[in-house]
Each structure stands twice: as C-alpha cells, then as structure tokens.
DSSP file (Angstrom, degrees, kcal/mol; ACC not computed):
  #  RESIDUE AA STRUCTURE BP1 BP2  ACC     N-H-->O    O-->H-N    N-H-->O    O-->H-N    TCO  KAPPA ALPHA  PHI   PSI    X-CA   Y-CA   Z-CA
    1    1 A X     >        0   0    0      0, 0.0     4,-3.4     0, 0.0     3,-0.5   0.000 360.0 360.0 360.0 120.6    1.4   -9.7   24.8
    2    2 A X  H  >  +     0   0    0      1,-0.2     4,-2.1     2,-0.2     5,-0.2   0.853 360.0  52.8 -80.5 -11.5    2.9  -12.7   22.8
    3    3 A X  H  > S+     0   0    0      1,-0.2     4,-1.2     2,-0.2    -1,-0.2   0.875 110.0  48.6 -96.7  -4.1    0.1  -14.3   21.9
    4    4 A X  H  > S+     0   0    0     -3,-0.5     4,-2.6     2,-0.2     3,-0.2   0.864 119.0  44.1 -58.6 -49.6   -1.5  -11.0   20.4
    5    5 A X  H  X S+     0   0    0     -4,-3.4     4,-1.5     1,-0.2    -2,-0.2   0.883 112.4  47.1 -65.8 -30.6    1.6  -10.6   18.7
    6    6 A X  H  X S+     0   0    0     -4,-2.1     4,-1.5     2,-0.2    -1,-0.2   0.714 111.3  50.4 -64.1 -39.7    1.9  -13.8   17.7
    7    7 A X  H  X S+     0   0    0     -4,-1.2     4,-3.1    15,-0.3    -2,-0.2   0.832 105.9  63.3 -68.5 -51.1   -1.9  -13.9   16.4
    8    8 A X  H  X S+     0   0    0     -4,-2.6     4,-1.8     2,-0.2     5,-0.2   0.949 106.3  38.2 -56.9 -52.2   -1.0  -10.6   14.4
    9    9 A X  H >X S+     0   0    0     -4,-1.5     3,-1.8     1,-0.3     4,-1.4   0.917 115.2  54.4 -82.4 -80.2    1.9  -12.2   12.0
   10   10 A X  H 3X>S+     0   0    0     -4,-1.5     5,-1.5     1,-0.3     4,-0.9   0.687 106.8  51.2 -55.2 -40.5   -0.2  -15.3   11.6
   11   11 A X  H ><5S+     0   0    0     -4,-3.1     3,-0.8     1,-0.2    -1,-0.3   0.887 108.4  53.3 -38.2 -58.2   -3.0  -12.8   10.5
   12   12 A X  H <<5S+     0   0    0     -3,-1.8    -1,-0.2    -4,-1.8    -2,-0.2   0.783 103.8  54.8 -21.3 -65.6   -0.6  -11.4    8.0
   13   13 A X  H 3<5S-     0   0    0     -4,-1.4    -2,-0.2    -5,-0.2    -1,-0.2   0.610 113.4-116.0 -61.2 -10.7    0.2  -14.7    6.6
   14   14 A X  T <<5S+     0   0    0     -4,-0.9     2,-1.5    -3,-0.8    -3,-0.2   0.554  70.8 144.3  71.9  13.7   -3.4  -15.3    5.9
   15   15 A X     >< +     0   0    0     -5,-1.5     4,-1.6     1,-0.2    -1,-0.2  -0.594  20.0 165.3 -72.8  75.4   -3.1  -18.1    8.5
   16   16 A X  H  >  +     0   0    0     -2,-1.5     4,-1.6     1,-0.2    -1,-0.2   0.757  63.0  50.6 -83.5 -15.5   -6.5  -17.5    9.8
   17   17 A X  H  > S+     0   0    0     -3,-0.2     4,-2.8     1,-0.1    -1,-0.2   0.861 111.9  45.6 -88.3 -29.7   -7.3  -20.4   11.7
   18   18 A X  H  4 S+     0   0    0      2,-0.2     4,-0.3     1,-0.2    -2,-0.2   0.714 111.3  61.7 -86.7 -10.9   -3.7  -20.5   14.1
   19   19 A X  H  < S+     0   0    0     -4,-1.6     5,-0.2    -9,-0.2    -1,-0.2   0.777 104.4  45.9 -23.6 -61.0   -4.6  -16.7   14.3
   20   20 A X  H >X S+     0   0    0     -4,-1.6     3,-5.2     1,-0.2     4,-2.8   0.997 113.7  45.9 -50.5 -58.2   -8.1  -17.7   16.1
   21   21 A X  H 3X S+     0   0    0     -4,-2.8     4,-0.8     1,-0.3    -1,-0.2   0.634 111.0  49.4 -79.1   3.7   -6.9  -19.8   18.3
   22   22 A X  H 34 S+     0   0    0     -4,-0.3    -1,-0.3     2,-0.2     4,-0.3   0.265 119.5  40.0 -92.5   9.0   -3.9  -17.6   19.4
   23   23 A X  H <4 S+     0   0    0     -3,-5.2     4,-0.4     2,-0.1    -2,-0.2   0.461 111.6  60.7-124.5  -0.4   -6.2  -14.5   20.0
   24   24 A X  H >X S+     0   0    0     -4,-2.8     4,-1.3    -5,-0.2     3,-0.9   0.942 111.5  39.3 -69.3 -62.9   -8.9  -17.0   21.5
   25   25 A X  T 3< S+     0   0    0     -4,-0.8     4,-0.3    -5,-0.3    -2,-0.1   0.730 109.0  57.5 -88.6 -28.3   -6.5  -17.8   24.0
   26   26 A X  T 34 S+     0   0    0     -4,-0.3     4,-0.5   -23,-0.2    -1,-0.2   0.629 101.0  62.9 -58.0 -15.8   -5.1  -14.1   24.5
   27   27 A X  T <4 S+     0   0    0     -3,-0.9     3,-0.4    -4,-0.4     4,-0.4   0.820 103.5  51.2 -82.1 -44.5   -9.0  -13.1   25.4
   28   28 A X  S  < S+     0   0    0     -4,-1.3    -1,-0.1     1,-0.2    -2,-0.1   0.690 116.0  33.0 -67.8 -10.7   -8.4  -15.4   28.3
   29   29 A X  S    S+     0   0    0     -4,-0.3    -2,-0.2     1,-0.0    -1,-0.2   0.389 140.4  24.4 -97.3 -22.3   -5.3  -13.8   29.4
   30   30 A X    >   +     0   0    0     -4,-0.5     3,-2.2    -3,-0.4     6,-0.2  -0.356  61.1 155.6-151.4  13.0   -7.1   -9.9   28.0
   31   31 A X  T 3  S+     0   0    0     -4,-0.4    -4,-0.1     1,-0.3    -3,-0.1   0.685  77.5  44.9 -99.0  24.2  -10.5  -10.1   28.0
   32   32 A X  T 3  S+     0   0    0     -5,-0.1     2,-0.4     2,-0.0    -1,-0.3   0.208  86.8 110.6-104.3  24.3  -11.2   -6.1   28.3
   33   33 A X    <   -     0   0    0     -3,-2.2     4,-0.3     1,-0.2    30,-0.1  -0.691  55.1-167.2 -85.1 137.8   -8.2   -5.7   25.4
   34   34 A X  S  > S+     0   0    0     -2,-0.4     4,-2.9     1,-0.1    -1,-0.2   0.780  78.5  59.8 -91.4 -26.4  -10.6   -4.5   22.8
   35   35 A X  T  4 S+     0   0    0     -3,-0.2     4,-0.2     2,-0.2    -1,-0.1   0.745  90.0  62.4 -80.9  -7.3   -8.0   -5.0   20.1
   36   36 A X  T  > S+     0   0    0     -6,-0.2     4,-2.7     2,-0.2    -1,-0.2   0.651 111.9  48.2 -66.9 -25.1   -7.4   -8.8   20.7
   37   37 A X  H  > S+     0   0    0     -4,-0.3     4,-2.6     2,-0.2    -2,-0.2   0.927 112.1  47.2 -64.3 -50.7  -11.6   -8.7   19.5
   38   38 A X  H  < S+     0   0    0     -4,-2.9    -1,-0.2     1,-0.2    -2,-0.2   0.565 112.9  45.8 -76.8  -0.7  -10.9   -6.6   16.8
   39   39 A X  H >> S+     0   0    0      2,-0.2     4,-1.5    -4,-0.2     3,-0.8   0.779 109.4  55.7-108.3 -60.5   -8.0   -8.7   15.7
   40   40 A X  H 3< S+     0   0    0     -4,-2.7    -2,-0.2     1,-0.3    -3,-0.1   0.784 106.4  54.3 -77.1 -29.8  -10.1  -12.0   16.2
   41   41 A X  T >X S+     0   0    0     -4,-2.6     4,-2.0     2,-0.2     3,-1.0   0.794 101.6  55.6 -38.3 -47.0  -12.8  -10.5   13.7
   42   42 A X  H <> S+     0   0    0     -3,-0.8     4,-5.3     1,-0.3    -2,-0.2   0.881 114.1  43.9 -55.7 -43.4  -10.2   -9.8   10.9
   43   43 A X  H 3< S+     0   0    0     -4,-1.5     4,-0.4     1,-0.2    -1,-0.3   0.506 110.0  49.0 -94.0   7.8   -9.5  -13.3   11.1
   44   44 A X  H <4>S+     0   0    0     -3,-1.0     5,-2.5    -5,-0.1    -1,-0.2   0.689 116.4  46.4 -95.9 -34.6  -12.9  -14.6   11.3
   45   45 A X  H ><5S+     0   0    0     -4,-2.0     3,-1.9     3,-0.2    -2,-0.2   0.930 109.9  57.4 -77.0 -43.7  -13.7  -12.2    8.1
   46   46 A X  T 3<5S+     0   0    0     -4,-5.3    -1,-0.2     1,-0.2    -3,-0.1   0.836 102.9  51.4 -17.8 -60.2  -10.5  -13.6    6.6
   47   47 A X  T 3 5S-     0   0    0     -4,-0.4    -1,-0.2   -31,-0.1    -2,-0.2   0.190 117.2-118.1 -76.6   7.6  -11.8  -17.0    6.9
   48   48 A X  T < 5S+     0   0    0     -3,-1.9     2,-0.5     1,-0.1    -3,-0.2   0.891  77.4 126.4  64.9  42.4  -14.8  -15.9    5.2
   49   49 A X     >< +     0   0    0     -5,-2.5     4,-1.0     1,-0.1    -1,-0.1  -0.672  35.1 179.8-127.6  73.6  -17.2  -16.7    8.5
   50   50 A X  H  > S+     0   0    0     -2,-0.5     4,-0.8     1,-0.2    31,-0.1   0.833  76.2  60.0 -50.3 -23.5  -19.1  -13.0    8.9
   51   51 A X  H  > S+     0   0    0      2,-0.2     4,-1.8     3,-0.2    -1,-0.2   0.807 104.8  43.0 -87.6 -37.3  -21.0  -13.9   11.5
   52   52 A X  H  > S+     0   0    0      2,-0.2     4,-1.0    -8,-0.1     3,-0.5   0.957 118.1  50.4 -47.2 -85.5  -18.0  -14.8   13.9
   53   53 A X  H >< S+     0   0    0     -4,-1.0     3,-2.5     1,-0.2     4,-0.3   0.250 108.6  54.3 -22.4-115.6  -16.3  -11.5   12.5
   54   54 A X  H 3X S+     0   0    0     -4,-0.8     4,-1.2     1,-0.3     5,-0.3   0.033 111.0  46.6  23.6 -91.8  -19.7   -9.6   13.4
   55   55 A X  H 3< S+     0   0    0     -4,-1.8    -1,-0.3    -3,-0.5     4,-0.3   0.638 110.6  43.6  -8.0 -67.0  -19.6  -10.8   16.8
   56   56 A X  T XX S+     0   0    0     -3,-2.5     4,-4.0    -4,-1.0     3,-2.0   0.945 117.7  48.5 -67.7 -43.7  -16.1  -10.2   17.9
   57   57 A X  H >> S+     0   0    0      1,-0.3     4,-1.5    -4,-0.3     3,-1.4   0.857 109.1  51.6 -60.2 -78.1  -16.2   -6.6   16.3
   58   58 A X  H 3< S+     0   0    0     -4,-1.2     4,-0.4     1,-0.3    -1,-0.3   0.568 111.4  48.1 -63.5 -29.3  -19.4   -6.0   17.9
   59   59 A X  H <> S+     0   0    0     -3,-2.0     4,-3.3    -4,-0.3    -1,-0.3   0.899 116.5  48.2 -80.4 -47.3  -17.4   -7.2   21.5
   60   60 A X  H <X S+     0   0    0     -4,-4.0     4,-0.8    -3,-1.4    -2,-0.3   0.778 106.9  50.3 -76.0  -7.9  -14.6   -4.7   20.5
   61   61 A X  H  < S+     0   0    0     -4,-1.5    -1,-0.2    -5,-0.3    -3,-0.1   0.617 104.7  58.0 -74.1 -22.1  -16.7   -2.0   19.7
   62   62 A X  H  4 S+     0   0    0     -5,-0.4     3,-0.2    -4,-0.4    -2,-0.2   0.735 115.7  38.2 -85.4 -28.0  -18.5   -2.5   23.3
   63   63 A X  H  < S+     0   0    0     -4,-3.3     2,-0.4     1,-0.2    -2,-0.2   0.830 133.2  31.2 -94.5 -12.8  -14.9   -2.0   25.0
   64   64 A X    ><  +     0   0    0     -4,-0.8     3,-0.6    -5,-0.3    -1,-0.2  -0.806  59.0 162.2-119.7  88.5  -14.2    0.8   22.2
   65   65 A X  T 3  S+     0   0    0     -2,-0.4     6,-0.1    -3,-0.2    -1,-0.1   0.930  74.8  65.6 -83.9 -44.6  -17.1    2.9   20.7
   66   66 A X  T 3  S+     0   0    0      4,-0.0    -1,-0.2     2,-0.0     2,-0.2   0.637  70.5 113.0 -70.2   9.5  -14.8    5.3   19.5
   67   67 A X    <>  -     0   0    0     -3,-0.6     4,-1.1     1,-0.2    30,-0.1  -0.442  39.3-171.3 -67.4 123.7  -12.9    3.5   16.9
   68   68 A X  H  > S+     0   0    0     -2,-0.2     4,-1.9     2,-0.2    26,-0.2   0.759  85.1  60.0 -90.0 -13.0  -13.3    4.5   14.0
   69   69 A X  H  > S+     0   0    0      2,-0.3     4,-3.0     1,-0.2    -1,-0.1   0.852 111.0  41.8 -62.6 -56.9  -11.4    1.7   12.6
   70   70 A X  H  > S+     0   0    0      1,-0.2     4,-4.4     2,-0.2     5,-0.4   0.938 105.8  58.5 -49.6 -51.3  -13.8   -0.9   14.2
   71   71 A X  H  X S+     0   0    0     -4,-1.1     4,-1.2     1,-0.2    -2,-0.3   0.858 113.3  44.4 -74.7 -26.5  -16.7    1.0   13.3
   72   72 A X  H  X S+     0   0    0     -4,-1.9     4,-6.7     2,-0.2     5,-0.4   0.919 114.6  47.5 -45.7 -63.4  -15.0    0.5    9.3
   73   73 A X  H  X S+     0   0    0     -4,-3.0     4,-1.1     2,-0.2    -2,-0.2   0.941 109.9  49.3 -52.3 -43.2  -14.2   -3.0    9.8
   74   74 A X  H >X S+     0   0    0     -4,-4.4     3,-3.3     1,-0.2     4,-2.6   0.985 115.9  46.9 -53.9 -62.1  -17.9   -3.9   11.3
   75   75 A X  H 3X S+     0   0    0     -4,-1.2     4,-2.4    -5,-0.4     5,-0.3   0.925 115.6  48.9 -75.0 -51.0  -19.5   -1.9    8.1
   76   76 A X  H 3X S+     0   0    0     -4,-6.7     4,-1.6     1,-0.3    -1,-0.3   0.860 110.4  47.5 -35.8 -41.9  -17.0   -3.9    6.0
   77   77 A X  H <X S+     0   0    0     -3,-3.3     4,-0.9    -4,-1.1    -2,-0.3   0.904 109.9  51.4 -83.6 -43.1  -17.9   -6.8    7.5
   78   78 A X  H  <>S+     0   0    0     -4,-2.6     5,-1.8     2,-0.2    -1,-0.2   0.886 109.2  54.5 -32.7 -57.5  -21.8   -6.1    7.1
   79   79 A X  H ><5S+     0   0    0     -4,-2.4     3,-0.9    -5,-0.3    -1,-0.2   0.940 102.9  49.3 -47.4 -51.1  -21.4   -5.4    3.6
   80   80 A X  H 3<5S+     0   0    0     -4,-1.6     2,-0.5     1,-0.3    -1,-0.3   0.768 118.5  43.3 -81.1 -33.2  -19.7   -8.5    2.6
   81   81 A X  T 3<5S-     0   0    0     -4,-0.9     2,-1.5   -31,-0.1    -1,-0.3  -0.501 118.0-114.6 -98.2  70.7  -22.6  -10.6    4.5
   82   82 A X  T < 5S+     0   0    0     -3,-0.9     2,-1.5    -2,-0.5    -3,-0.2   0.221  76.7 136.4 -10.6  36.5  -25.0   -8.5    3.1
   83   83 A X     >< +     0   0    0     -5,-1.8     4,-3.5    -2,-1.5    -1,-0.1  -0.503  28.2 168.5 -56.1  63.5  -26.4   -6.7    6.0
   84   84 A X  H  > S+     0   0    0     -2,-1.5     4,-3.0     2,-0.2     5,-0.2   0.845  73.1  49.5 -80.2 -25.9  -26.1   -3.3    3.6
   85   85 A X  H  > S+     0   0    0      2,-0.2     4,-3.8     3,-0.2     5,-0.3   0.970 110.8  47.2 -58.2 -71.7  -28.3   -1.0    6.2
   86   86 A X  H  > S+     0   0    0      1,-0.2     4,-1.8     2,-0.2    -2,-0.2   0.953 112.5  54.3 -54.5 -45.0  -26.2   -2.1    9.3
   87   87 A X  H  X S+     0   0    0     -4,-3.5     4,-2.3     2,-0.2    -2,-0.2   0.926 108.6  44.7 -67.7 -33.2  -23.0   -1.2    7.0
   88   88 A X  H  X S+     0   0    0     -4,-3.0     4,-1.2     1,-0.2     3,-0.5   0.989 113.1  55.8 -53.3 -45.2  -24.1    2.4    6.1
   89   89 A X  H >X S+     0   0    0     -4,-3.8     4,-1.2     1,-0.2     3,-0.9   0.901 108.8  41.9 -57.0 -31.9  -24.9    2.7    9.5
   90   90 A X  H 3X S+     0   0    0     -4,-1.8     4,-1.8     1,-0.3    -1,-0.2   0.930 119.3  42.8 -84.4 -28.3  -21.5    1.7   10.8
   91   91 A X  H 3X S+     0   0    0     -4,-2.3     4,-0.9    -3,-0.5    -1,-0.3   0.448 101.7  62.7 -98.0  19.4  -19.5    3.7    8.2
   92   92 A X  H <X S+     0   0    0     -4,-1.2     4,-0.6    -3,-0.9     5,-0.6   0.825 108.9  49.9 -65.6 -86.5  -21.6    6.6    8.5
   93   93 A X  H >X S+     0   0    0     -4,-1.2     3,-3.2     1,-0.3     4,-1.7   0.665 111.0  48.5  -4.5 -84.1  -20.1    6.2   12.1
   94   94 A X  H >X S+     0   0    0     -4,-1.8     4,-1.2     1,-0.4     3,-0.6   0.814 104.6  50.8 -52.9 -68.3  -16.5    5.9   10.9
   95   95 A X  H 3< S+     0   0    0     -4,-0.9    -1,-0.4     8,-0.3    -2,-0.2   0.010 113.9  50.9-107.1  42.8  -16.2    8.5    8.7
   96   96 A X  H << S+     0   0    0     -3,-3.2    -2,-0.3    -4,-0.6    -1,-0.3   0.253 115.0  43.6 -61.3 -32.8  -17.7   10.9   11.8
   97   97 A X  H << S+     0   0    0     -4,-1.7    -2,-0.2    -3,-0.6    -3,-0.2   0.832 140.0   5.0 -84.9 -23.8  -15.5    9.6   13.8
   98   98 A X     <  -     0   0    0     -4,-1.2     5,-0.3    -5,-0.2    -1,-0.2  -0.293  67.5-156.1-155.4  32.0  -12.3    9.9   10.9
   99   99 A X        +     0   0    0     -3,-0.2     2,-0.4    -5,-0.1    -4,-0.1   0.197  37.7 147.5 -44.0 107.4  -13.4   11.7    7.8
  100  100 A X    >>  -     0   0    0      1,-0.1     3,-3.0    31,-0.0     4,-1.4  -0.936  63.6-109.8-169.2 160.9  -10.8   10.2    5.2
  101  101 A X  H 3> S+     0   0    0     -2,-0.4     4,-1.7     1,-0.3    30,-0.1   0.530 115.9  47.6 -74.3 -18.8  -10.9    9.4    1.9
  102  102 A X  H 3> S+     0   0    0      2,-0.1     4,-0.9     1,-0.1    -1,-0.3   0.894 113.0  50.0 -76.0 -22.5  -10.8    5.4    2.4
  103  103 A X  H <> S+     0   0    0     -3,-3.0     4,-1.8    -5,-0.3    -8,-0.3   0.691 115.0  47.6 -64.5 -25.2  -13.5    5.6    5.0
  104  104 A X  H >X S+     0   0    0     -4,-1.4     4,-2.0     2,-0.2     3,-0.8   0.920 114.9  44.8 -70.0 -67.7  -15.7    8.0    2.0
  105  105 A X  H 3X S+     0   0    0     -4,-1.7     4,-1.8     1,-0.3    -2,-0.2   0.603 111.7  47.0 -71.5  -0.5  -15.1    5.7   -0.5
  106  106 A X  H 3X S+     0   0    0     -4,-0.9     4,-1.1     2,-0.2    -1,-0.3   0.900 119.3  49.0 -80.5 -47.9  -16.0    2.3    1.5
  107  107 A X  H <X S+     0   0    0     -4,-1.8     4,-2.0    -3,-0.8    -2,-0.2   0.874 103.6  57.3 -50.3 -45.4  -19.0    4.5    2.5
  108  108 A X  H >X S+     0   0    0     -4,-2.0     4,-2.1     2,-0.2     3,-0.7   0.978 102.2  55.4 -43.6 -78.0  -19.4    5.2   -0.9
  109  109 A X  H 3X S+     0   0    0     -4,-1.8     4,-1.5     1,-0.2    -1,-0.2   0.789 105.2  56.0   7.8 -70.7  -19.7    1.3   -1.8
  110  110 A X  H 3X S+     0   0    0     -4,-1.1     4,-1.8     1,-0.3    -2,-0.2   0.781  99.5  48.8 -77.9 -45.4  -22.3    0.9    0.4
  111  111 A X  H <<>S+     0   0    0     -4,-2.0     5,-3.0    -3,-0.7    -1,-0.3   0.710 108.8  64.2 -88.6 -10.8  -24.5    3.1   -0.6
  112  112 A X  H ><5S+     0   0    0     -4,-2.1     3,-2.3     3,-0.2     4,-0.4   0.985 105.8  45.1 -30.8 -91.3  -23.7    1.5   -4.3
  113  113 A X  H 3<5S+     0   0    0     -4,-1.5     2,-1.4     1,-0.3    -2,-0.2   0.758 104.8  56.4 -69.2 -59.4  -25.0   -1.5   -3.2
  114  114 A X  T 3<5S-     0   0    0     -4,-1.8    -1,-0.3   -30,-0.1    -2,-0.1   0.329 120.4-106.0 -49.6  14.5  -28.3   -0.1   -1.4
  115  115 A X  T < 5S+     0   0    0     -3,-2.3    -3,-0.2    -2,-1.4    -2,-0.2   0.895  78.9 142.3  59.8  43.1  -28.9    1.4   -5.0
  116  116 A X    >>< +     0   0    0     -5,-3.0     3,-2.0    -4,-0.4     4,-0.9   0.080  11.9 162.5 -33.8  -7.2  -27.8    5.3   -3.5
  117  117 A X  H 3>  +     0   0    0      1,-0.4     4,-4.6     2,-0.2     5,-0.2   0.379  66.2  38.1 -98.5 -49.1  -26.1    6.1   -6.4
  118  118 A X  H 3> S+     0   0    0      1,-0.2     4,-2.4     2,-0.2    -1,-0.4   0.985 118.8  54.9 -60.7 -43.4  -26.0   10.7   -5.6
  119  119 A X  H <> S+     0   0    0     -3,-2.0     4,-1.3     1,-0.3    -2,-0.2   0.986 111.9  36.9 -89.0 -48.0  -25.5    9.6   -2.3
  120  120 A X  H  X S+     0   0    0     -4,-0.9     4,-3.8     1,-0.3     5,-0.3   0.983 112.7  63.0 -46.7 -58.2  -22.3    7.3   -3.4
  121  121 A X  H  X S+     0   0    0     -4,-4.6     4,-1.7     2,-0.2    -1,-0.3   0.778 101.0  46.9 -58.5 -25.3  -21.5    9.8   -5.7
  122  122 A X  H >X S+     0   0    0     -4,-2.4     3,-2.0     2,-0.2     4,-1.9   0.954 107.9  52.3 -75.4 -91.6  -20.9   12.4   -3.1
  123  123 A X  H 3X S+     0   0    0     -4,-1.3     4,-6.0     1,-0.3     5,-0.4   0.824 114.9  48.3 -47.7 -43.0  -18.7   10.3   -0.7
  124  124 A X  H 3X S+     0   0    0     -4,-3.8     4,-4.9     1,-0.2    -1,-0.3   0.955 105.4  51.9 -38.1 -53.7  -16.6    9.6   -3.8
  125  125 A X  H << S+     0   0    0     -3,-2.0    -1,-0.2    -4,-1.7    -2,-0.2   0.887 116.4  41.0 -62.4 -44.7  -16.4   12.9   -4.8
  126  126 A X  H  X S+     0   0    0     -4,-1.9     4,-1.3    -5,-0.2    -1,-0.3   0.862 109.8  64.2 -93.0  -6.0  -15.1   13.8   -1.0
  127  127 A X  H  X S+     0   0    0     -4,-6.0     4,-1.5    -5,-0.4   -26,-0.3   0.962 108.2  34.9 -14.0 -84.5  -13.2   10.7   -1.4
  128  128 A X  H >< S+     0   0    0     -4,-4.9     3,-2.1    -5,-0.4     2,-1.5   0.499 115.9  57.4 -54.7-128.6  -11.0   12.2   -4.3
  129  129 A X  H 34 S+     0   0    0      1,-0.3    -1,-0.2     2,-0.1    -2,-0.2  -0.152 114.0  36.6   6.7 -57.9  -11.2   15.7   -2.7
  130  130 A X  H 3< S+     0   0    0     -2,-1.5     2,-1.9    -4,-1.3    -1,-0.3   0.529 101.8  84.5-115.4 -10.8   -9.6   14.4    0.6
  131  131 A X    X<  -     0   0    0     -3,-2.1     3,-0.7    -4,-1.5    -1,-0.1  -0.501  59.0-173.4 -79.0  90.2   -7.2   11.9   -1.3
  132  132 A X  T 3  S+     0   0    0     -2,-1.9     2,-1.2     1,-0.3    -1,-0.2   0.876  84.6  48.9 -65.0 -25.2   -4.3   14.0   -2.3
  133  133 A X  T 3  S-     0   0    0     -5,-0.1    -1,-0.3     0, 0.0    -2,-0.0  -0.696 104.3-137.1-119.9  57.5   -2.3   11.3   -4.6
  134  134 A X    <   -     0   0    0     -2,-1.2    -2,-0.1    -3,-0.7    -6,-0.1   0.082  28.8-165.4 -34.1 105.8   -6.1   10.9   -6.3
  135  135 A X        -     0   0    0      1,-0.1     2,-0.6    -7,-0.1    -4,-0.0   0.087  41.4 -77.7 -76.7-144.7   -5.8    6.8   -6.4
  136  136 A X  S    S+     0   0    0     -8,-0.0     3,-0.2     2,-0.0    -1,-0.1  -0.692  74.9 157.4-103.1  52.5   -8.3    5.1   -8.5
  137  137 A X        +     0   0    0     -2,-0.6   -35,-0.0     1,-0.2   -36,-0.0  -0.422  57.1  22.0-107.3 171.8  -11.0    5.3   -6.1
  138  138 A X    >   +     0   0    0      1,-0.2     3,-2.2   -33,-0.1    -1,-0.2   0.569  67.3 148.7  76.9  -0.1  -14.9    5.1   -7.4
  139  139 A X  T 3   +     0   0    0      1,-0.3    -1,-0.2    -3,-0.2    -2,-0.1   0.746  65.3  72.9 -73.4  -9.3  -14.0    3.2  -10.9
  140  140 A X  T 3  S+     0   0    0      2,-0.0    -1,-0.3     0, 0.0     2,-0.2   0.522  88.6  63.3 -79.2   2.1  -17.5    1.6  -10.3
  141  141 A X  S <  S-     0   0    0     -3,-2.2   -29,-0.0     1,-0.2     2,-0.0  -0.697 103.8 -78.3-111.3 166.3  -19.7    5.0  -11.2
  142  142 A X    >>  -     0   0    0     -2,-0.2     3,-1.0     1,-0.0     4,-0.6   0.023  40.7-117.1 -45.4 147.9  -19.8    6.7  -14.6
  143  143 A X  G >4 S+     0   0    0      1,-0.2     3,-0.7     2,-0.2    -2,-0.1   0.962 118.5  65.0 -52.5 -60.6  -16.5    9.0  -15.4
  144  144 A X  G 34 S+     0   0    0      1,-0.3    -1,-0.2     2,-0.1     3,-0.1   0.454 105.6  46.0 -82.9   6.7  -18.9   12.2  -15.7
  145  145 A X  G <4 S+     0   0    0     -3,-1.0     2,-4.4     1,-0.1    -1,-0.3   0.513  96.7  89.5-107.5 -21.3  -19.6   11.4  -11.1
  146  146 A X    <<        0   0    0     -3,-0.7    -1,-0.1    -4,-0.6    -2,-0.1  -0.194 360.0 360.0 -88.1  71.1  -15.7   11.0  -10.8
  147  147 A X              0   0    0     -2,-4.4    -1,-0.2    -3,-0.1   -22,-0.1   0.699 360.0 360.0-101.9 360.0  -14.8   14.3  -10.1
C-alpha cells in the first residue's frame, strides 16, 4: 500500500504532520488495517499530541488485541501524558504478551513513576536477566537494585 509506505519513511524523517495525512488517507482506502492506526499513533505521539496517539492505538488495538507492540506503544503513550495507571496496565499486557527485556524495563519505568520502586526493581532486574548484551538499562535506581 503506497500511502502506508509512504507515511512510514515520512515517520522516519520525523515528518509527522505529511505522515498523518498520508495514513489519514490510507484508513480510507484500509480502514480494518490495524497497522495504518498504529502507525498514525506514532506520529500523533511524535508530534507530541497524546491524546490523538491514545485514540488511534486504542482503534488499532480493537482490530489487534494481541499486539504486544501496540499494547507497548499505548502504555508509552499513557506514560508520557501521564495516565501512569492505564500505562502499567498496558505494559503489564505487553510483556504477557512478549516478555523481553525492553518491554521489562519500559514496565519498569512505570512503576518508577507510580512510586513502585521493588516492583520496578524487579522488572529491571528481569530486564538485565533477559538482556543478554546487558545495555544500560535501569540507570534511574540505586547501583545496589541493578543486578
């Protein structure tokens, strides 16, 4: 589909607004593709407008429940317009759906910011564990939690 594809490189470029309106106008052409939703969410969260994002993920999540990818992005997306309850819940979700070690340590985050702090420390901790090349994940808790 070119204007999905087309919407994708502009996404890339951080050209979020000629993004919209090429995955706006693929939804009319698509509108059971779930990934032209999940697409038009990246670029709505790009543009810094969460509540658009919110919306379209929430459309692509109703044609995809199983994604765990969605179910990341939505809890991403929560966080960052500080919905911090709806984001555990959705990356609780996510890393059911996908246990891996960026899905721990976004979870992990989250439960930062809802003052969790054992609960954080534990996704970290299975973060690392499931990260074989241990990146630099966690660097917001204390050394002695970063195990």
């Amino acid at each position: 589909m070119p204007r999905l594809e087309y919407g994708n490189a502009l996404l890339a470029r951080g050209r979020f607004d000629e993004a919209i309106t090429q995955y706006q106008e693929a939804v009319k052409m698509e509108p059971m593709l779930y990934v032209i939703y999940h697409h038009l969410g990246l670029a709505f969260a790009g543009k810094n407008d969460p509540y658009q994002a919110i919306q379209q993920l929430k459309i692509a999540l109703a044609l995809n429940p199983d994604s765990p990818g969605i179910h990341a992005d939505l809890g991403r997306t929560y966080l960052r317009a500080g919905f911090k309850g709806e984001a555990v819940q959705e990356l609780r979700i996510a890393v059911k759906l996908k246990p891996t070690a960026p899905y721990h340590n976004l979870l992990g985050t989250a439960y930062v910011q809802t003052g969790e702090i054992d609960k954080a420390a534990e996704e970290f901790r299975t973060a690392n564990f499931l990260d074989r090349q241990k990146r630099s994940i966690g660097k917001i808790l204390p050394k002695p939690w970063r195990s």
